[in-house]
C-alpha positions as CSV (number, residue, x, y, z in Angstrom):
1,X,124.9,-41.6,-65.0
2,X,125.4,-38.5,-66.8
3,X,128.5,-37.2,-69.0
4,X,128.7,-33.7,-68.2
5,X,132.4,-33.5,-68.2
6,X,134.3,-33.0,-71.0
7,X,136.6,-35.3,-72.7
8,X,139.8,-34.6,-73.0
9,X,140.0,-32.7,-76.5
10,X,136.9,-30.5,-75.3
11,X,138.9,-28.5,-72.6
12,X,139.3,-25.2,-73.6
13,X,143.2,-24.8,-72.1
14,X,142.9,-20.8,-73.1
15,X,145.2,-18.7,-75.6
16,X,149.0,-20.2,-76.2
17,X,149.8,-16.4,-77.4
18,X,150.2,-15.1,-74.2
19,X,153.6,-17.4,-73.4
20,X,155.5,-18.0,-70.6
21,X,156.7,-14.6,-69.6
22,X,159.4,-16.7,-67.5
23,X,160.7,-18.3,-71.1
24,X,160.5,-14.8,-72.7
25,X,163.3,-13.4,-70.2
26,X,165.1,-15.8,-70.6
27,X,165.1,-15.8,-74.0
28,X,165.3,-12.6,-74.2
29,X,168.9,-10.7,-75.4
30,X,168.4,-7.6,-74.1
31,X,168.1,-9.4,-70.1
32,X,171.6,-11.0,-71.0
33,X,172.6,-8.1,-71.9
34,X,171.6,-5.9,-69.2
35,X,174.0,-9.1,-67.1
36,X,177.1,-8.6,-69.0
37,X,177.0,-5.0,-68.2
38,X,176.1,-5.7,-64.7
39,X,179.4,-7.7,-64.5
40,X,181.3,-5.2,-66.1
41,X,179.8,-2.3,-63.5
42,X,180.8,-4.8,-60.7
43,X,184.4,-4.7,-62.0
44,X,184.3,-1.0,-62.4
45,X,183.1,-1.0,-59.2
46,X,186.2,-2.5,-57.5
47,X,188.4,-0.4,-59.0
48,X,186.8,3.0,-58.5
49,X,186.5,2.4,-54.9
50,X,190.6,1.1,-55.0
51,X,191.0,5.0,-56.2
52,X,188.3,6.4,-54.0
53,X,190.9,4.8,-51.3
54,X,193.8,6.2,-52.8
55,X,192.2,9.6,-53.3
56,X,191.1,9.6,-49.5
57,X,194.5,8.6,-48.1
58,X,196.2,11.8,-50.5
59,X,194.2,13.6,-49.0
60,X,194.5,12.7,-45.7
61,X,198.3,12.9,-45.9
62,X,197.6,16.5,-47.7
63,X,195.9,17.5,-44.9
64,X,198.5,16.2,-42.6
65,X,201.2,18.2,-44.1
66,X,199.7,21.2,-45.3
67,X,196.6,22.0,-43.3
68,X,194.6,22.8,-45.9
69,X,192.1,20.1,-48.0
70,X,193.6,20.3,-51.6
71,X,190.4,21.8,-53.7
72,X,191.5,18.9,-56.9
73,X,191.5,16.1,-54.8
74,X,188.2,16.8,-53.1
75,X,186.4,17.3,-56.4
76,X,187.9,14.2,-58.0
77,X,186.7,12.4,-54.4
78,X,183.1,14.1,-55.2
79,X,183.3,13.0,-58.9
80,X,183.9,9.4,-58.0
81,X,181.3,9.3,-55.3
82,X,178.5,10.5,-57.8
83,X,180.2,8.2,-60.2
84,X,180.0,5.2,-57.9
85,X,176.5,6.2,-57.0
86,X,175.4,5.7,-60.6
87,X,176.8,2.4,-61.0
88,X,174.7,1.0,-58.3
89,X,171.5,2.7,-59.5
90,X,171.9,1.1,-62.5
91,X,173.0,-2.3,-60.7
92,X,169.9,-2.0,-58.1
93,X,167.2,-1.4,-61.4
94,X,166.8,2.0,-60.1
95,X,168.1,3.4,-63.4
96,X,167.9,2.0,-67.2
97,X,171.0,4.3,-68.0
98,X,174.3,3.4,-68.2
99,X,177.2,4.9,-66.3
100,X,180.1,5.9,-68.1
101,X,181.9,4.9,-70.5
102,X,178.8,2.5,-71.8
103,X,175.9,5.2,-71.6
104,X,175.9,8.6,-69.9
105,X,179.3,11.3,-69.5
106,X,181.9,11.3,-66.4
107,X,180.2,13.5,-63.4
108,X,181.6,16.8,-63.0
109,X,181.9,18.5,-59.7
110,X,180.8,22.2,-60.8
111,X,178.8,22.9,-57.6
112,X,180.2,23.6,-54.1
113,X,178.1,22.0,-51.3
């Protein structure tokens, strides 16, 4: 009977440099970080859309009395949209910037569609 196979301190188990990228996230501060703003863009969330809903039932009631769409309201609606928009690209991955007031500037409505 032959001993080809190596004992236990032979076996070559590879490089221990590469690490566990697993244990690197989680070790990592800027992926906790990335959750705490997550959390706070969930928040910010909430309460944009609460004024989105105010904002759309002013303007409904604008409408109502006057006729006419009232040109401030729709641009702060348009604002809020693009803001909202921003917050879940940055909560989907899609973006690494941060809305406002953490990262990037309040969207302005300068174009008409």
């Amino acid at each position: 009977m032959s001993n080809d196979n190596p004992t236990i301190d032979q076996i070559d188990v590879g490089d221990h440099d590469d690490g566990n990228p697993v244990e690197e996230n989680l070790k990592s501060r800027t992926t906790w970080l990335r959750l705490v703003f997550m959390l706070i863009f969930c928040v910010v969330t909430s309460l944009a859309l609460l004024v989105g809903g105010f904002i759309v039932a002013l303007g409904f009631l604008w409408v109502l009395f006057t006729g006419e769409v009232n040109p401030e309201l729709r641009a702060a609606g348009q604002n809020l949209a693009t803001y909202i928009y921003q917050i879940a690209r940055y909560l989907t991955f899609n973006s690494e910037t941060k809305p406002f007031p953490f990262g990037g500037s309040w969207p302005s409505s300068d174009s008409d569609e």
